[in-house]
C-alpha atoms as a printed R data frame, in Angstrom:
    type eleno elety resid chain resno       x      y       z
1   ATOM     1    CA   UNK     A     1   0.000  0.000   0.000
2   ATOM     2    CA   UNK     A     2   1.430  3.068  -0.814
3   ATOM     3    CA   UNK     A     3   0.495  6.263   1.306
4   ATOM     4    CA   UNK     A     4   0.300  9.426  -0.589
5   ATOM     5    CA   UNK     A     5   1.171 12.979   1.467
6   ATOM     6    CA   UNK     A     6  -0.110 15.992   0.592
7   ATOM     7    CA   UNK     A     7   1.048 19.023   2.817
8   ATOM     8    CA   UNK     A     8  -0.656 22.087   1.996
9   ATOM     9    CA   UNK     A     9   1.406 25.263   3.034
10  ATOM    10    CA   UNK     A    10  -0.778 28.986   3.185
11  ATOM    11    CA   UNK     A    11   0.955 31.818   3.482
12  ATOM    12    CA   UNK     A    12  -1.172 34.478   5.008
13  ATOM    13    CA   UNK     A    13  -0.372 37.725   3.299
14  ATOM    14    CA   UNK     A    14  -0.684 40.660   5.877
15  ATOM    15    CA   UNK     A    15  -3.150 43.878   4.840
16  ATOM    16    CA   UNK     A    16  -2.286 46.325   7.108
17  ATOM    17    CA   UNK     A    17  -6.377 46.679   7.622
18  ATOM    18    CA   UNK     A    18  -6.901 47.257  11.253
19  ATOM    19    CA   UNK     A    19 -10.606 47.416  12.421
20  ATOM    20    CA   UNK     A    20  -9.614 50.241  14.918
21  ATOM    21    CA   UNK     A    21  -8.091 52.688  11.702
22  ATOM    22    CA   UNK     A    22  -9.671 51.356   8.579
23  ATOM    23    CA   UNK     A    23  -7.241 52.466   5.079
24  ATOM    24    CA   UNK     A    24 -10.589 54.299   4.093
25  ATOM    25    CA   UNK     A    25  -9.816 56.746   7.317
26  ATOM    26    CA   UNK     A    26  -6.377 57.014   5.500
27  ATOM    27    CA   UNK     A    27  -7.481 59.147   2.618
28  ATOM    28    CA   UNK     A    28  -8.699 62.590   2.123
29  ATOM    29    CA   UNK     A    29 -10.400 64.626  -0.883
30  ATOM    30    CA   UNK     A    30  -7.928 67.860  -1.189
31  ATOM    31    CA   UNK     A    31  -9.607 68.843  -4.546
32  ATOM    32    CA   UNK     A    32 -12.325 68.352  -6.928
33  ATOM    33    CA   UNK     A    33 -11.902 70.005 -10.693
34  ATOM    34    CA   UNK     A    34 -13.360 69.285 -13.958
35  ATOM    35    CA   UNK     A    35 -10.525 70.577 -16.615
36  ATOM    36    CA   UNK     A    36 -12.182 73.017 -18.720
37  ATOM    37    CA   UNK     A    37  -9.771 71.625 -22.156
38  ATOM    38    CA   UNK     A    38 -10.516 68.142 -21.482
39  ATOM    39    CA   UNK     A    39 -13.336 67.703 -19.620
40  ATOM    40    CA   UNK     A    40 -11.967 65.289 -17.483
41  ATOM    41    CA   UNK     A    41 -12.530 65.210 -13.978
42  ATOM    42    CA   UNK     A    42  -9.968 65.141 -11.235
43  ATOM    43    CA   UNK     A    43  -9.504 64.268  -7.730
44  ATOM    44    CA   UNK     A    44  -6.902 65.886  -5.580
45  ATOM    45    CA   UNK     A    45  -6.088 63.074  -2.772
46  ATOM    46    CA   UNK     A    46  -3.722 63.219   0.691
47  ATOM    47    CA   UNK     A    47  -2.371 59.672   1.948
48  ATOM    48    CA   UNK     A    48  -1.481 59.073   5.277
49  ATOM    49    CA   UNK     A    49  -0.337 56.093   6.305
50  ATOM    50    CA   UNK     A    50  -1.110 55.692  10.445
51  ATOM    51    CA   UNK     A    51  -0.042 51.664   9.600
52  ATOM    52    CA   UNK     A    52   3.371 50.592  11.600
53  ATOM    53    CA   UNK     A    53   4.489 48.955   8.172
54  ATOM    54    CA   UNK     A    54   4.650 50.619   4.329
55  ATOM    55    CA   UNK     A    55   1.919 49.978   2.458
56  ATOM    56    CA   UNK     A    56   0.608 50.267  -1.149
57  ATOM    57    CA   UNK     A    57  -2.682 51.949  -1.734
58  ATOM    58    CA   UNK     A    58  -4.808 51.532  -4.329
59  ATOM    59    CA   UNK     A    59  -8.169 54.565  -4.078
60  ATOM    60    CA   UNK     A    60 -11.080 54.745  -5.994
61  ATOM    61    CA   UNK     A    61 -12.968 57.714  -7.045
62  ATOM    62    CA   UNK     A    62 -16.432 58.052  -7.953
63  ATOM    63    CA   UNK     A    63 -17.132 61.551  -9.635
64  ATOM    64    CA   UNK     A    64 -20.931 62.789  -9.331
65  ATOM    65    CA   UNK     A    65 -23.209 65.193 -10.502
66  ATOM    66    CA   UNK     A    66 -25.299 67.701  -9.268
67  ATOM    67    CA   UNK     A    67 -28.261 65.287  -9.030
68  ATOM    68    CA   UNK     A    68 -26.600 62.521  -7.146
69  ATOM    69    CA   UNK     A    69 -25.199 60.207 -10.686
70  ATOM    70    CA   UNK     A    70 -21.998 59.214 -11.133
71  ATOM    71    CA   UNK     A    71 -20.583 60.561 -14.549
72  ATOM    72    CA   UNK     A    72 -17.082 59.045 -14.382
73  ATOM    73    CA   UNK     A    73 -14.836 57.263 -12.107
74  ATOM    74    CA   UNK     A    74 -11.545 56.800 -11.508
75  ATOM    75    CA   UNK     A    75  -8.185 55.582  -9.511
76  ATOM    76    CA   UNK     A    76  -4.886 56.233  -8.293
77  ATOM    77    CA   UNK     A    77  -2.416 54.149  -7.385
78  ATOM    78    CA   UNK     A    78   0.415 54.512  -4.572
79  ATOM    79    CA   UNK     A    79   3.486 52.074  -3.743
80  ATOM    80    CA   UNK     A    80   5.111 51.676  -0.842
81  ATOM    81    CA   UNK     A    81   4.264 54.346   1.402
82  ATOM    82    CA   UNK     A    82   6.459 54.483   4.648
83  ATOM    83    CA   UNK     A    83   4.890 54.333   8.036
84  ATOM    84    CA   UNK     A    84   3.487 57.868   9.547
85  ATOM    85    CA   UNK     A    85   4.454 59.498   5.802
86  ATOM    86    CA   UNK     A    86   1.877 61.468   3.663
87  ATOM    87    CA   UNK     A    87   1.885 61.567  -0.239
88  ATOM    88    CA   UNK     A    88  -0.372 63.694  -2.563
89  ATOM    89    CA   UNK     A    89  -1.560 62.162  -5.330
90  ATOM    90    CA   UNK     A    90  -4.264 62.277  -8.011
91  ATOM    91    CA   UNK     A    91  -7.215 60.380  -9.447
92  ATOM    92    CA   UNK     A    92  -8.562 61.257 -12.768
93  ATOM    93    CA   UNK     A    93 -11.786 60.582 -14.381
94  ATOM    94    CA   UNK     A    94 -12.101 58.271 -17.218
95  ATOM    95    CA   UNK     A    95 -15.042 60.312 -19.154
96  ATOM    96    CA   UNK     A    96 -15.621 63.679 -20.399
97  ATOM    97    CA   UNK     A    97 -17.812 65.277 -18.359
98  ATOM    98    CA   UNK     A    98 -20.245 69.017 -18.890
99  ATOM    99    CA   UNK     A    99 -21.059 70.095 -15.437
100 ATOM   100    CA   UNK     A   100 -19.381 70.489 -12.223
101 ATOM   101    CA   UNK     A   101 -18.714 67.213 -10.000
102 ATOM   102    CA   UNK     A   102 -18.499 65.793  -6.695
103 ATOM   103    CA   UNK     A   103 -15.893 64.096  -5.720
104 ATOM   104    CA   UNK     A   104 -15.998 60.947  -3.187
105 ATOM   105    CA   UNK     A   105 -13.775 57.904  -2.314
106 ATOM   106    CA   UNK     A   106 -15.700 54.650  -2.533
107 ATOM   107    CA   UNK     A   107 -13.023 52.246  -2.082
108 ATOM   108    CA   UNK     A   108  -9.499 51.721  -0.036
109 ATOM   109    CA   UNK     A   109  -7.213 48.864  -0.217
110 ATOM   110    CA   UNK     A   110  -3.878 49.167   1.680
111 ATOM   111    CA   UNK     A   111  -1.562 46.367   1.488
112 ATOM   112    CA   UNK     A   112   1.098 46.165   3.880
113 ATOM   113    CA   UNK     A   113   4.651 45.078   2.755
């Protein structure tokens, strides 16, 4: 009889995405434009990383109109972000747009390593 073995190893990747400071509490709206050549929308964003490790962050930005519908959205992407350090960064919209926007972040994921 022969007796097969099968180990199974999982390596548990850590995210840096503590209940008590969630990465979504890590980013800010600075600024909210429309550029009047383009007519692509733009978010202005502030990163702060309050994790003990670095971390990569990858934001999300959902651009609305007046009435509440989202006309474009859009991402930013930022590596390796030391501990306790802030970084400015942008998101831009993905569709022209004719009216003025809102600007809000609808999804955070921070990656520690």
């Amino acid at each position: 009889m022969i007796v097969i073995v099968v180990i199974v190893v999982v390596i548990a990747v850590g995210t840096g995405n503590s209940p008590s400071h969630p990465p979504s509490a890590d980013v800010k709206v600075t600024s909210c434009a429309v550029d009047s050549t383009t007519r692509l929308p733009t978010a202005g964003l502030k990163i702060h990383n309050h994790t003990s490790k670095a971390s990569t962050y990858s934001v999300t930005v959902e651009f609305d109109a007046p009435n509440g519908t989202r006309v474009s959205e859009g991402a930013a992407l930022s590596l390796t972000v030391a501990s306790g350090q802030t970084v400015k960064t942008t998101a831009g919209g993905t569709d022209q747009v004719t009216q003025k926007v809102t600007c809000k972040v609808t999804k955070v994921n921070r990656i520690a390593g």
